[in-house]
C-alpha positions as a LaTeX table, in Angstrom:
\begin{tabular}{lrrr}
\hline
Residue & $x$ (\AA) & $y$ (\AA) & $z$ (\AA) \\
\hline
Unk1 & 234.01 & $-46.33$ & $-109.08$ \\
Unk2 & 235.99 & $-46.71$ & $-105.89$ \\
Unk3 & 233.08 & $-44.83$ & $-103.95$ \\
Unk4 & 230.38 & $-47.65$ & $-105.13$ \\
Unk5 & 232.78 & $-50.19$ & $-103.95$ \\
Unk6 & 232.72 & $-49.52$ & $-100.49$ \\
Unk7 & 229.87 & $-49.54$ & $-98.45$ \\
Unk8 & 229.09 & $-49.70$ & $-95.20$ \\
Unk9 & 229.28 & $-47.08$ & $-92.50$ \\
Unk10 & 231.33 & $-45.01$ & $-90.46$ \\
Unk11 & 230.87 & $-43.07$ & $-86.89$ \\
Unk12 & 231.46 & $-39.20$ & $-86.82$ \\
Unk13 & 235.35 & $-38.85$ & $-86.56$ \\
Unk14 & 236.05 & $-42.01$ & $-87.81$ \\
Unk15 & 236.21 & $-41.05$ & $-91.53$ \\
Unk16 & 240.64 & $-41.34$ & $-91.93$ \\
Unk17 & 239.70 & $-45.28$ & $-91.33$ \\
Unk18 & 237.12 & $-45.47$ & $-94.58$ \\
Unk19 & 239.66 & $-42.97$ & $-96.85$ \\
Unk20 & 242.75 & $-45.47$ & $-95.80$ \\
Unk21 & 240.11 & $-48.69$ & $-96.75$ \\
Unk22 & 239.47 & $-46.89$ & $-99.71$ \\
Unk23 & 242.86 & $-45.87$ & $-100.40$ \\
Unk24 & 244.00 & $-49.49$ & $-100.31$ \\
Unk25 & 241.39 & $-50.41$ & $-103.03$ \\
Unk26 & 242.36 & $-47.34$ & $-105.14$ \\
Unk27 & 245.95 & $-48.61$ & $-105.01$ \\
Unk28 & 245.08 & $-51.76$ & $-106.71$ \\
Unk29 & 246.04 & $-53.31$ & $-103.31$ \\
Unk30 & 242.91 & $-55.28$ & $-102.75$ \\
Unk31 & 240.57 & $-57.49$ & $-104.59$ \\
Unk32 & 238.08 & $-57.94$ & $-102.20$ \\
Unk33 & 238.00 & $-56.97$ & $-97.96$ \\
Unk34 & 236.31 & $-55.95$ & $-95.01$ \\
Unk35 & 237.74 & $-53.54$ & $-92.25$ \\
Unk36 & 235.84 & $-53.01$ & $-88.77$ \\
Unk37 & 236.17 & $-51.40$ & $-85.36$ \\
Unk38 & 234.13 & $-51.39$ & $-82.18$ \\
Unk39 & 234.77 & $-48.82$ & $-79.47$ \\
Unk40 & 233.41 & $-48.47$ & $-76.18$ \\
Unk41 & 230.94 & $-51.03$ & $-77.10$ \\
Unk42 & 229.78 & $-49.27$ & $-80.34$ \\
Unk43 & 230.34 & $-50.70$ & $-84.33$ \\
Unk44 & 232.20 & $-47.67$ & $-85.23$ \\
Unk45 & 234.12 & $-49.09$ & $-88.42$ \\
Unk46 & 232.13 & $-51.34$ & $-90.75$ \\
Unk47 & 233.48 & $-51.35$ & $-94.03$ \\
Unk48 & 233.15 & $-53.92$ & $-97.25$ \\
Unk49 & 234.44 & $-53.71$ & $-100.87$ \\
Unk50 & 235.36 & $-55.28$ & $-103.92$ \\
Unk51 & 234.55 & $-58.30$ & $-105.69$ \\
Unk52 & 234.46 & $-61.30$ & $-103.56$ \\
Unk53 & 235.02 & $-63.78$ & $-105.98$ \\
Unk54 & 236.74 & $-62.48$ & $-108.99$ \\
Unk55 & 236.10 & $-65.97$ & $-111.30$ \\
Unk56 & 232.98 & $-64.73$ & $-111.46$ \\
Unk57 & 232.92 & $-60.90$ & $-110.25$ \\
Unk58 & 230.73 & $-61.37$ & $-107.44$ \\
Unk59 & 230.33 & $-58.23$ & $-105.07$ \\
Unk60 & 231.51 & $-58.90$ & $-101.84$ \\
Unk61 & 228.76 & $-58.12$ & $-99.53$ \\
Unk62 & 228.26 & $-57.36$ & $-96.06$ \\
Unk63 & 227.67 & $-61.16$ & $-94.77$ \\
Unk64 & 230.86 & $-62.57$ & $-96.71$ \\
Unk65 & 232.78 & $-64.80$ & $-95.17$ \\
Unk66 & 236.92 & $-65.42$ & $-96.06$ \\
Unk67 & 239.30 & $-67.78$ & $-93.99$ \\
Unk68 & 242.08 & $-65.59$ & $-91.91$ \\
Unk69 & 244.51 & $-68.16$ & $-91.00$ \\
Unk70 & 246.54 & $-67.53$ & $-88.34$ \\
Unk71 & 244.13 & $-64.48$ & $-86.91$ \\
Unk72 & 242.13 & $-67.83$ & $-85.90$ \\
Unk73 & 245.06 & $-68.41$ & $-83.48$ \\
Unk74 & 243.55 & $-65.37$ & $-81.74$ \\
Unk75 & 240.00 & $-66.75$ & $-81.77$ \\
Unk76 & 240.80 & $-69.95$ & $-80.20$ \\
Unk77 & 243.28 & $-68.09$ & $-77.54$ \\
Unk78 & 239.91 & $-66.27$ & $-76.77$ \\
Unk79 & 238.18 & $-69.46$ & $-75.71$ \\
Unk80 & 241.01 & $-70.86$ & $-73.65$ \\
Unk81 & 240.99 & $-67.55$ & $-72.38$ \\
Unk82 & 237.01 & $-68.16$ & $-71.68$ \\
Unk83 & 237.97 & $-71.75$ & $-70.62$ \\
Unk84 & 240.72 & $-70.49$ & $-67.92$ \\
Unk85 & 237.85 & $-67.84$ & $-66.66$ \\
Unk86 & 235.14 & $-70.88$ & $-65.73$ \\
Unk87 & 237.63 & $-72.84$ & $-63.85$ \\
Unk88 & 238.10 & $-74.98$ & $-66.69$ \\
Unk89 & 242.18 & $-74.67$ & $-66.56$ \\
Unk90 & 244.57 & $-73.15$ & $-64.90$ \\
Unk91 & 247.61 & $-71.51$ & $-67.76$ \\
Unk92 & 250.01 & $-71.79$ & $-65.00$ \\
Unk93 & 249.42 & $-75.72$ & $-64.19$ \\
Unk94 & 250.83 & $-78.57$ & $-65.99$ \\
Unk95 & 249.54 & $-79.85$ & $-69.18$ \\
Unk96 & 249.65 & $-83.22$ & $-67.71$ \\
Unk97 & 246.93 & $-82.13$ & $-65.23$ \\
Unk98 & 244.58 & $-82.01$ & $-67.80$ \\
Unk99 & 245.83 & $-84.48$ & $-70.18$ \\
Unk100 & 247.83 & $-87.29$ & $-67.85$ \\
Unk101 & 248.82 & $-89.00$ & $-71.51$ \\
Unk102 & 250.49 & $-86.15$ & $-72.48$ \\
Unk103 & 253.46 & $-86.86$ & $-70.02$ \\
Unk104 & 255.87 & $-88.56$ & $-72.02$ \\
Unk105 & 258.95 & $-87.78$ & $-73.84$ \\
Unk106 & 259.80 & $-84.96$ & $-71.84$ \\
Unk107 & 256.56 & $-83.35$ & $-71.83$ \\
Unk108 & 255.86 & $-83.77$ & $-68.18$ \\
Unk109 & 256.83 & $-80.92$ & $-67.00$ \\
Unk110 & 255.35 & $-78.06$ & $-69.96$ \\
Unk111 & 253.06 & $-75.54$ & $-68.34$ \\
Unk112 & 249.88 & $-74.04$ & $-70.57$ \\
Unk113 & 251.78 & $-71.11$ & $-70.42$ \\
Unk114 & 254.71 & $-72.18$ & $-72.29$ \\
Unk115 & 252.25 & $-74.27$ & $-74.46$ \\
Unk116 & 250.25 & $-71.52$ & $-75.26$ \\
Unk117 & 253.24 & $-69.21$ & $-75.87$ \\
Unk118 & 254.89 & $-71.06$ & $-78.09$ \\
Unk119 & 257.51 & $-72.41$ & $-76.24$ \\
Unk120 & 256.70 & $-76.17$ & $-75.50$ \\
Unk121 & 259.03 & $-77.36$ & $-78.46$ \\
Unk122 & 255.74 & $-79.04$ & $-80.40$ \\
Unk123 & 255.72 & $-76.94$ & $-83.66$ \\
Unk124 & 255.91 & $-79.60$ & $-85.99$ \\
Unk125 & 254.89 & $-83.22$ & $-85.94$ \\
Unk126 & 256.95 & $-86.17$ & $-86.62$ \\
Unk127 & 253.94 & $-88.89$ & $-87.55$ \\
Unk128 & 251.76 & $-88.24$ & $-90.46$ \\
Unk129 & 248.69 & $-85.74$ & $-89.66$ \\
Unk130 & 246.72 & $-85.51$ & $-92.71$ \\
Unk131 & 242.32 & $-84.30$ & $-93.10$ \\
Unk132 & 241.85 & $-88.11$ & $-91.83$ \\
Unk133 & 243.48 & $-87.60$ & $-88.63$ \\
Unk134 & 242.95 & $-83.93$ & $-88.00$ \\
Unk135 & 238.91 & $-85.19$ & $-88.12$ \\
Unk136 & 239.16 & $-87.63$ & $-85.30$ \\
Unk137 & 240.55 & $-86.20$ & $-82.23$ \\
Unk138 & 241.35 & $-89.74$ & $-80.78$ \\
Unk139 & 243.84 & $-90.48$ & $-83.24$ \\
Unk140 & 245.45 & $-86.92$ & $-83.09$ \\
Unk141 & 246.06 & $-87.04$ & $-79.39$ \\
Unk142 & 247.66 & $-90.07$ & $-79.75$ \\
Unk143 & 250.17 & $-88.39$ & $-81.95$ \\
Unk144 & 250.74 & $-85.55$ & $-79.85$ \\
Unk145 & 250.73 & $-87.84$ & $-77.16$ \\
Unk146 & 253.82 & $-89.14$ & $-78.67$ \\
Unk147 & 255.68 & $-86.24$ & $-79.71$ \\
Unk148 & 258.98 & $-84.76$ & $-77.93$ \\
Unk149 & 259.54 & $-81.35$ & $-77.78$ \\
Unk150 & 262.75 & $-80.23$ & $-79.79$ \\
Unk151 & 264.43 & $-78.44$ & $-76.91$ \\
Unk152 & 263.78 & $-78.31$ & $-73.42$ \\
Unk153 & 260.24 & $-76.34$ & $-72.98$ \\
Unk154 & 260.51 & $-73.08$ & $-71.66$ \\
Unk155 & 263.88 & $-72.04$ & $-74.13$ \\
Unk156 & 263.00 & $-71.16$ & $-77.10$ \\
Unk157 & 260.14 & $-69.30$ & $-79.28$ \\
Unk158 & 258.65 & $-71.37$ & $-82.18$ \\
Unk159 & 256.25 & $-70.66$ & $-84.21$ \\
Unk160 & 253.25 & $-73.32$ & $-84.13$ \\
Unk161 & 251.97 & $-72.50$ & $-86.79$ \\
Unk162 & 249.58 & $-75.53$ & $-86.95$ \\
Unk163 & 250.08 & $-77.67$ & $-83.82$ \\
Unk164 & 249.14 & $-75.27$ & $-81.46$ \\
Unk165 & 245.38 & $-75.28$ & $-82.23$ \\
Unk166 & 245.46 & $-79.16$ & $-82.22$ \\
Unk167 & 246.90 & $-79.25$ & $-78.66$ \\
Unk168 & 244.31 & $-76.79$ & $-77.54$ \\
Unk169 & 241.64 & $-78.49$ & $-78.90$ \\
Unk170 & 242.47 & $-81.67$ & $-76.71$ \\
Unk171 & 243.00 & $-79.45$ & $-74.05$ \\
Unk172 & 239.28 & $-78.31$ & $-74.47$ \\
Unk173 & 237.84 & $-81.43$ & $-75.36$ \\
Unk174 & 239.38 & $-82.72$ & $-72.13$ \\
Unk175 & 238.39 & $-79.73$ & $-69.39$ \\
Unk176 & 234.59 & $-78.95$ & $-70.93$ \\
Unk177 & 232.10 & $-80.23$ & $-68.69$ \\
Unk178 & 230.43 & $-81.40$ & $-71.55$ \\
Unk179 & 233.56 & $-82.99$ & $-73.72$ \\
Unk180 & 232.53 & $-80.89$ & $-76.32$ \\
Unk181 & 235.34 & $-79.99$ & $-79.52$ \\
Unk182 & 236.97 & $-76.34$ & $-79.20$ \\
Unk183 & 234.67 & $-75.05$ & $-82.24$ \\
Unk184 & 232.01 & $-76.42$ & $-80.52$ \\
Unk185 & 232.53 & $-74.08$ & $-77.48$ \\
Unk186 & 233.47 & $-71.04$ & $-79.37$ \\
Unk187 & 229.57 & $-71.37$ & $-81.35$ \\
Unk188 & 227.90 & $-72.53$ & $-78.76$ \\
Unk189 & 229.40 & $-70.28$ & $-75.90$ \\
Unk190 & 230.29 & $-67.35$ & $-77.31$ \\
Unk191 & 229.52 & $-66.87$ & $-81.14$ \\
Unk192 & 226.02 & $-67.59$ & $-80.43$ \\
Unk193 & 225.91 & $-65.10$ & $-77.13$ \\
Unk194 & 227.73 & $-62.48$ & $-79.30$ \\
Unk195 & 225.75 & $-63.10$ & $-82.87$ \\
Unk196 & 229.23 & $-63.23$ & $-84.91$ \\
Unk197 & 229.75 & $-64.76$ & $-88.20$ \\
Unk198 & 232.86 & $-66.47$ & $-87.58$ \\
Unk199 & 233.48 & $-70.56$ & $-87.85$ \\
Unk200 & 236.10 & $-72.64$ & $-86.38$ \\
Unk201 & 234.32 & $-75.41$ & $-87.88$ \\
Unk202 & 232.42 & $-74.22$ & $-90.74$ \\
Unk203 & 228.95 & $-76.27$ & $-91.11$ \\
Unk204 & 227.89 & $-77.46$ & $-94.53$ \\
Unk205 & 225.10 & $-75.51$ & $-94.31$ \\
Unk206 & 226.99 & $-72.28$ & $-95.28$ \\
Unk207 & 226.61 & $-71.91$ & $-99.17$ \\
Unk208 & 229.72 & $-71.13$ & $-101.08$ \\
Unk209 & 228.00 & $-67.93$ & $-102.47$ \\
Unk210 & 229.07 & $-66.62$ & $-98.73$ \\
Unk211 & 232.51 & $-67.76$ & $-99.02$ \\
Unk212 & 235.42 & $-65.67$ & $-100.68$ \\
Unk213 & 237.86 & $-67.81$ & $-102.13$ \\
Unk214 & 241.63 & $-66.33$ & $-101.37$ \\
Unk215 & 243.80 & $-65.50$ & $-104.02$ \\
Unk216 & 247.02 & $-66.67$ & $-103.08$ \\
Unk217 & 250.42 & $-65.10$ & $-105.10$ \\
Unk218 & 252.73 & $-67.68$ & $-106.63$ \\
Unk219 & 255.47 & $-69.77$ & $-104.95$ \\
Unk220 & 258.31 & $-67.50$ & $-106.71$ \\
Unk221 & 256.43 & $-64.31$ & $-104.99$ \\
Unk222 & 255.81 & $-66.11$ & $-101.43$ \\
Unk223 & 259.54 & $-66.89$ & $-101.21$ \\
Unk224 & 261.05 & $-63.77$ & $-102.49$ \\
Unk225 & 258.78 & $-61.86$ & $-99.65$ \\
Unk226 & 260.09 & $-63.49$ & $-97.04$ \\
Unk227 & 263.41 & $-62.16$ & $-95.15$ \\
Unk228 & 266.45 & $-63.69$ & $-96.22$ \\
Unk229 & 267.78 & $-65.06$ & $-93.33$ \\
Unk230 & 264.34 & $-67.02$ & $-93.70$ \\
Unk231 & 264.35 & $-68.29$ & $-97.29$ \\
Unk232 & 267.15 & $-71.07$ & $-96.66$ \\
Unk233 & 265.39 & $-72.40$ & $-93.86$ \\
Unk234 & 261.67 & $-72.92$ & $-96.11$ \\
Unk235 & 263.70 & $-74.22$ & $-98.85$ \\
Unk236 & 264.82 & $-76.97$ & $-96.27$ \\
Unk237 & 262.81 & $-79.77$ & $-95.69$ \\
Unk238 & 264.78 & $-80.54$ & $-92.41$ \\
Unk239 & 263.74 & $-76.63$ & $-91.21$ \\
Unk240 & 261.62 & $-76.16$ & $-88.47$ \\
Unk241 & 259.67 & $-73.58$ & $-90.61$ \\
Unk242 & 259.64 & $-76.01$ & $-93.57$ \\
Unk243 & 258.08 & $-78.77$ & $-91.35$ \\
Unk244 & 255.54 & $-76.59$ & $-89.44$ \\
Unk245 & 254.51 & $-75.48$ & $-92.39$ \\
Unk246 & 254.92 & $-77.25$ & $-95.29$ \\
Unk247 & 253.91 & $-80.91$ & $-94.41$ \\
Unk248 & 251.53 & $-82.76$ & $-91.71$ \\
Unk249 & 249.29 & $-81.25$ & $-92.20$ \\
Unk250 & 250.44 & $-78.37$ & $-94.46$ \\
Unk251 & 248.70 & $-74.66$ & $-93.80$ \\
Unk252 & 246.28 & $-75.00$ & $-96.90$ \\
Unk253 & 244.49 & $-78.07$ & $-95.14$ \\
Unk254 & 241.11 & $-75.88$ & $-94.82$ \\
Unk255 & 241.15 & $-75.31$ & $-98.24$ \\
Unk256 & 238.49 & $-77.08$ & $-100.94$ \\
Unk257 & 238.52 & $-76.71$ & $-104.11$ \\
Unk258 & 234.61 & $-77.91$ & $-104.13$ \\
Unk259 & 233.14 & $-76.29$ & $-101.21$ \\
Unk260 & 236.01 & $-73.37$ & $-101.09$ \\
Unk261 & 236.83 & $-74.54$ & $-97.28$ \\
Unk262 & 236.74 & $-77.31$ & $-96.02$ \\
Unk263 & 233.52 & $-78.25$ & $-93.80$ \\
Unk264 & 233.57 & $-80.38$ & $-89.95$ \\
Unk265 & 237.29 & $-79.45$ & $-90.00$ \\
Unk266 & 238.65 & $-77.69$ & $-86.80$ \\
Unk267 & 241.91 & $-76.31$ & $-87.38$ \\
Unk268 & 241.89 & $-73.91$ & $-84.49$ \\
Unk269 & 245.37 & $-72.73$ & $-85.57$ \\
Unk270 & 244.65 & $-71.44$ & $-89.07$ \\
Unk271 & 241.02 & $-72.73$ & $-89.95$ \\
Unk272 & 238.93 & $-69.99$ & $-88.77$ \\
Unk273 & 236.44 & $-68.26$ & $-91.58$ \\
Unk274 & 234.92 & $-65.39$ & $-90.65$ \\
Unk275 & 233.86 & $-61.38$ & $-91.51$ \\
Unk276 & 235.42 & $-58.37$ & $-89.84$ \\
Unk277 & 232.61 & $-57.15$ & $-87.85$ \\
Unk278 & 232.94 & $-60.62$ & $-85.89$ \\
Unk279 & 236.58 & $-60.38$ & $-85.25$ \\
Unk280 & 235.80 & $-56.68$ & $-84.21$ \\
Unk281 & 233.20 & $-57.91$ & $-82.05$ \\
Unk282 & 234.64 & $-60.51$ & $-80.53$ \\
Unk283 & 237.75 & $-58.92$ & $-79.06$ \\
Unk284 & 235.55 & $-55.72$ & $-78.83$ \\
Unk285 & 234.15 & $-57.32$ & $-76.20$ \\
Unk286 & 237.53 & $-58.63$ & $-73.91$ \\
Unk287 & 238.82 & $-55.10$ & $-74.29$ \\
Unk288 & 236.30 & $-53.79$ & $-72.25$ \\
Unk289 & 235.36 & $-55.87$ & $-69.71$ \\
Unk290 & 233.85 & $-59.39$ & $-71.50$ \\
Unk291 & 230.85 & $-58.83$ & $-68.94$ \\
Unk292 & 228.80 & $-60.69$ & $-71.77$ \\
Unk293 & 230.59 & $-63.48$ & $-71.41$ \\
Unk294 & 231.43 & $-63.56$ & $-67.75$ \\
Unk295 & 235.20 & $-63.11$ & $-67.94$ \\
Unk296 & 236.81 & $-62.82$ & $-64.98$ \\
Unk297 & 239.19 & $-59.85$ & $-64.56$ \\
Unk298 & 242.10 & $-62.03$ & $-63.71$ \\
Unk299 & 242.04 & $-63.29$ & $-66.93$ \\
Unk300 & 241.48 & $-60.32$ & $-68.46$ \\
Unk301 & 244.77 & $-58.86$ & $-66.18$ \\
Unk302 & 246.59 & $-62.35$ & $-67.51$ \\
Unk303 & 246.20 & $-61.34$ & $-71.15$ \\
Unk304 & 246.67 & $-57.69$ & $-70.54$ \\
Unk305 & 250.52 & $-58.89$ & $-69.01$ \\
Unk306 & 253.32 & $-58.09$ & $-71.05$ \\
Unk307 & 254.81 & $-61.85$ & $-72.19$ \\
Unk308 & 257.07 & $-63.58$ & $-70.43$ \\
Unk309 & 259.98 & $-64.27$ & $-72.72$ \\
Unk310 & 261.63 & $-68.00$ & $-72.98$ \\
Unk311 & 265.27 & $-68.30$ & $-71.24$ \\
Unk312 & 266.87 & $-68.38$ & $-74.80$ \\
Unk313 & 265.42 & $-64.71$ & $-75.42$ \\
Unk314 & 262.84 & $-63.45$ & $-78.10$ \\
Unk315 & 264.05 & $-65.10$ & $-81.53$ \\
Unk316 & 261.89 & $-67.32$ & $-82.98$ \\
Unk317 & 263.44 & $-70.15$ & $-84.29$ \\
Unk318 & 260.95 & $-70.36$ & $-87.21$ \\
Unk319 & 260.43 & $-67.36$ & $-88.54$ \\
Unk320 & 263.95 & $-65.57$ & $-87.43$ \\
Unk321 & 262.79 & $-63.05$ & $-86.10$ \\
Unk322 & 262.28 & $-61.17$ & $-82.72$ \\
Unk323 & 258.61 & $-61.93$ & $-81.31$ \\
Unk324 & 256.35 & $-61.61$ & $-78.04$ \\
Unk325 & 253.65 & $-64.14$ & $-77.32$ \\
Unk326 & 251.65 & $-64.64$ & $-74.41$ \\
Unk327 & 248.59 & $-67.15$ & $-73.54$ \\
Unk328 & 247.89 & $-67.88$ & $-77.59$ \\
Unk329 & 248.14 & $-64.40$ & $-78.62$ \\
Unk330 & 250.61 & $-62.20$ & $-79.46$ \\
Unk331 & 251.58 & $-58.99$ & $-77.72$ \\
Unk332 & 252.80 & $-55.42$ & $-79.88$ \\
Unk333 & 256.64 & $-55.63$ & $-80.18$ \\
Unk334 & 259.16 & $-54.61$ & $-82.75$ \\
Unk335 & 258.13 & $-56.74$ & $-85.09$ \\
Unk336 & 254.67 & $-56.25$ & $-84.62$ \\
Unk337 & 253.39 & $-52.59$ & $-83.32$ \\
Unk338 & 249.40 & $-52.36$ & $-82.63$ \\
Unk339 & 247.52 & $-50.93$ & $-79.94$ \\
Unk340 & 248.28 & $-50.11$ & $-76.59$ \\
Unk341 & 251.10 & $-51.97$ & $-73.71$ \\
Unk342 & 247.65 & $-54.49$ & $-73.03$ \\
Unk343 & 246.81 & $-54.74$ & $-76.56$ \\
Unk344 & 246.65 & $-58.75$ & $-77.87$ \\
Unk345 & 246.03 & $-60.64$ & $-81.65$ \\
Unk346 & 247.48 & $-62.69$ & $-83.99$ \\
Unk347 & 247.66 & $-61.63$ & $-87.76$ \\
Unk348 & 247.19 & $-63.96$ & $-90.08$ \\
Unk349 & 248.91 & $-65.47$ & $-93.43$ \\
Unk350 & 248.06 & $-62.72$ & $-96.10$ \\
Unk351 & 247.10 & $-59.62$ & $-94.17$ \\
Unk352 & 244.39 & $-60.49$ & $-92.04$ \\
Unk353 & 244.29 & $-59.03$ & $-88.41$ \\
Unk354 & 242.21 & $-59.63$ & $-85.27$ \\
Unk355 & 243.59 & $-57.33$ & $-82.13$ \\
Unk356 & 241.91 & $-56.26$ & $-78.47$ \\
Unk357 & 242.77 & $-52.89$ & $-77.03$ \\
Unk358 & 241.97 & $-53.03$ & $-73.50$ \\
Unk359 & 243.72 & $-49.71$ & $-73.32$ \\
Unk360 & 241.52 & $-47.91$ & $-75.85$ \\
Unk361 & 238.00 & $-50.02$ & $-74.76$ \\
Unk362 & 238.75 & $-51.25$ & $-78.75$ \\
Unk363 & 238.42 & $-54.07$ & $-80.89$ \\
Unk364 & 239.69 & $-54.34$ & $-85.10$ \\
Unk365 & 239.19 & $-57.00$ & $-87.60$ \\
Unk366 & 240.55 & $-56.76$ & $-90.66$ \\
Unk367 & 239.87 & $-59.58$ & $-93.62$ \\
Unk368 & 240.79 & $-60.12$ & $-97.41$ \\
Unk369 & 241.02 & $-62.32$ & $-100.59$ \\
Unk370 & 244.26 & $-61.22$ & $-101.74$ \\
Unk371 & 246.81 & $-62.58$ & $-99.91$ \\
Unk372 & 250.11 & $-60.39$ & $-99.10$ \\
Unk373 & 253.65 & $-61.69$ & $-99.10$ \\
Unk374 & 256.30 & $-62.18$ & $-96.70$ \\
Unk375 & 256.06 & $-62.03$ & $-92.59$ \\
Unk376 & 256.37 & $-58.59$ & $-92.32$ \\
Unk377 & 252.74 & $-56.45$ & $-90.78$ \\
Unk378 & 250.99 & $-56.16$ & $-94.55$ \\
Unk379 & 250.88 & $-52.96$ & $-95.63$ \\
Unk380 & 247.14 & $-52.58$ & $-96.14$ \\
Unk381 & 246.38 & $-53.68$ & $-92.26$ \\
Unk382 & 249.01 & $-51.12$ & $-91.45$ \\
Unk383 & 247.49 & $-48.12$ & $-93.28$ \\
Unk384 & 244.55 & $-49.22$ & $-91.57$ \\
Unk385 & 245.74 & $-49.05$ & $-87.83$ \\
Unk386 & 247.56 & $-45.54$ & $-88.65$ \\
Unk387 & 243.91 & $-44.23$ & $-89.64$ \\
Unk388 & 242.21 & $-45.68$ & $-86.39$ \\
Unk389 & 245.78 & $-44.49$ & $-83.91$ \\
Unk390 & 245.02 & $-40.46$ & $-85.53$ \\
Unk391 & 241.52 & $-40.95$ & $-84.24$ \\
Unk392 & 242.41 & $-42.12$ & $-80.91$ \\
Unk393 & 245.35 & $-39.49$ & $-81.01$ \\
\hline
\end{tabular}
């Protein structure tokens, strides 16, 4: 049974990668997911399984689609990375360069860098952002326009879980030659050059048969997964956690109950909806050179860099933990082991993973329907990157 769920193919060598996929389906782990891996150029991993939509026990197939929340963090840090490459910015100028309206409150002085790191203060918004407002850029830079950073830029990690994407977007928006909306670069510019099936704004035109709905655990389950020291601060509405994630807009805002995602909705933070092989592909092709694409190699060497902590040291003051990010990515540290030193991702809510190895020429994408618990690196991902690190070994 397990055998005719997983299809797909493997390179010669690569076979620990399909037994661990399969593993994690044999475990009852999984409902429906996707696994993939391109090395030196080459598809070696590309793996799909499982029921896709279990209301009605639909096969997951090899063009499904599934959101992968925060792993879109990684996605848009890819085309601000292509953005930084054509001249478009500069991640050690001011935001204010770019965006003059963004000096106020004590923003005049935050760098992309610190932006883009997670360290510009701006995790949660004070004025109501709601699907009206995310869909009209105008009115959300106005907002952020507004906002003051909760502590002097440049001290502390948070988490943006949400924002982040939003102030990227205006940076985007703002530095194109063309004015065009961050999802519009990342299809036009490099989805289209690469032939991936991944969406920062999914288009109406994609039928729901595509599209696996998640399957999210209950409230009781999401809260007991998390690490204690964490818990108090999501049961507080005051929280920085609680109001990056809970409210304005909420992380569930791509969510439809109609059309499974929403559609014309960028939420470059933790909108993006997507298959494996694309993730795969896509960071595939930074890790070894993004020739395709005409990346420069000083931005490849700037997202290679190990991160430059905040003065205040490497506790984020959302999720409570120790952390590393760098340049909208994040980089392998105790909380978070993948790849090589030059390796950089972001994992998303649930299990979903998107990494670049520059160090092993390698790109992964892992996707799912069943969402995990907690912060932690989900188990299933993890089984997954053992497999691919005794391959490489």
């Amino acid at each position: 049974m397990i055998d005719q769920q997983i299809q797909g193919h493997v390179a010669t060598g690569w076979e620990p990668v399909r037994a661990a996929f399969r593993q994690n389906f044999a475990s009852g782990a999984e409902i429906g997911a996707a696994v993939a891996v391109q090395h030196r150029g080459e598809m070696v991993v590309d793996l799909w399984g499982g029921v896709r939509d279990p209301a009605t026990g639909a096969p997951w197939e090899k063009d499904t689609m599934v959101i992968v929340f925060s792993a879109t963090k990684g996605v848009a840090g890819l085309v601000m990375a292509y953005a930084h490459s054509n001249g478009w910015i500069d991640y050690e100028a001011r935001v204010a360069k770019y965006w003059p309206e963004f000096a106020q409150n004590g923003k005049e002085d935050i760098t992309l860098r610190q932006l883009l790191s997670h360290q510009a203060g701006l995790h949660a918004f004070h004025q109501k952002v709601d699907r009206e407002v995310v869909a009209d850029p105008h009115r959300l830079a106005l907002i952020m326009e507004a906002e003051r950073p909760q502590w002097p830029p440049g001290q502390h990690y948070a988490y943006h879980i949400i924002s982040l994407g939003f102030y990227e977007a205006e940076l985007i928006r703002r530095t194109d030659p063309r004015h065009r909306t961050l999802g519009q670069v990342f299809h036009e510019d490099i989805a289209a050059s690469l032939g991936l099936d991944f969406y920062i704004r999914l288009p109406p035109e994609v039928s729901n048969s595509r599209l696996a709905p998640v399957v999210r655990p209950g409230i009781v389950s999401s809260i007991l997964g998390l690490p204690p020291a964490m818990i108090v601060s999501v049961l507080n509405p005051w929280s920085h956690i609680f109001r990056s994630t809970m409210i304005n807009p909420g992380t569930t805002i791509s969510l439809d109950s109609d059309t499974v995602y929403a559609r014309d909705l960028e939420v470059p933070a933790g909108g993006g909806v997507g298959t494996a092989r694309a993730l795969a592909a896509l960071y595939g092709e930074y890790a070894t050179g993004g020739k395709r694409l005409g990346i420069g190699r000083k931005t490849l060497y700037a997202l290679e860099a190990p991160a430059i902590p905040p003065s205040g040291g490497t506790m984020d003051m959302s999720l409570r933990g120790d952390v590393a990010y760098s340049l909208g990515f994040m980089k392998p540290c105790d909380g978070l082991h993948f790849g090589s030193p030059s390796a950089f991702g972001t994992p998303g809510a649930g299990g979903s993973m998107g990494f670049a190895d520059p160090g092993k020429d390698l790109g992964y994408g892992y996707v799912m329907n069943r969402m995990g618990t907690g912060i932690d690196p989900d188990p299933r991902d993890v089984a997954l990157r053992e497999a691919i690190a005794h391959v490489l070994a």
